[in-house]
N, C-alpha and C positions, 0 to 999 in steps of 0.2 A: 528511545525505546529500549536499549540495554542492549547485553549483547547475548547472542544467539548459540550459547557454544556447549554443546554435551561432551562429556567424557566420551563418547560414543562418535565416531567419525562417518559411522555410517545411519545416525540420525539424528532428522534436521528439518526445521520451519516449510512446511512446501504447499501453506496455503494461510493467507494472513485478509481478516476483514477490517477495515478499518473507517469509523464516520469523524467526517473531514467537512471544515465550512470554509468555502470559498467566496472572494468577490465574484458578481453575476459576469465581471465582465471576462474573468478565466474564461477560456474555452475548454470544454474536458476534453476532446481530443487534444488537445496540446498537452496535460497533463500525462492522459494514456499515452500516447505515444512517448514520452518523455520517460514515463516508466516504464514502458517498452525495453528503452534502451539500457536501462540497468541490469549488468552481470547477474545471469542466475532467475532472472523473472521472464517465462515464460508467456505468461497468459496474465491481462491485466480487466477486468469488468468494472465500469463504474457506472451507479444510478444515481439519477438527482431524486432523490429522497423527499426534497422541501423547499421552497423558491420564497424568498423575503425580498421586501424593496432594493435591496443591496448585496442580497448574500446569498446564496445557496449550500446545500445540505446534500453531502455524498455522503455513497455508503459503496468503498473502492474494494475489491476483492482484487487478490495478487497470488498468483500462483506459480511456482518454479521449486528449486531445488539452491541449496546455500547462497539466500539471499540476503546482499550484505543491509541492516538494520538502519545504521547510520545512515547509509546513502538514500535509502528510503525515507527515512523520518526528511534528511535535507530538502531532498527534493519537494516532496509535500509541502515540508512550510513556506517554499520558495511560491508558491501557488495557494497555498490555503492556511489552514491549519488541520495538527488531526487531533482531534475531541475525543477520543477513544478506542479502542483497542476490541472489538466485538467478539473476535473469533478467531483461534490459532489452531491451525492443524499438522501435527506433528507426524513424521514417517522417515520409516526405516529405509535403507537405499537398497536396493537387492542388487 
């Protein structure tokens, strides 16, 4: 996913949407919670979007304040994969 870095230290990624295909037999709780736990991620939403014979279709929303990119891409593909990048919302830190 790259890396997340402004010249600006007080603005930074603090809301990222991303559609993710998963085997049916992932649990998303295990995924949320899993991203839970990563430094910097607050608030984690995921929908099943689309249910195939074998695979399912999120659509994960992740919200916090300098959330490390890599750790997030790792853990995803450790569980699925992510097909795209939908929505990035970027903000100032007060």
């Amino acid at each position: 996913m790259g890396e997340w870095v402004s010249s600006n230290s007080k603005i930074g990624v603090t809301k990222l949407t991303l559609d993710v295909l998963k085997p049916r037999e992932v649990k998303i709780t295990d995924l949320a919670l899993a991203l839970g736990e990563i430094k910097g991620i607050e608030n984690v939403e995921i929908y099943v979007t689309e249910v195939d014979a074998k695979t399912e279709t999120l659509k994960i929303t992740i919200s916090g304040w300098d959330m490390p990119p890599d750790e997030i891409e790792e853990l995803v593909n450790k569980y699925g994969s992510i097909r795209s990048i939908d929505a990035v919302v970027v903000s100032k830190k007060r």
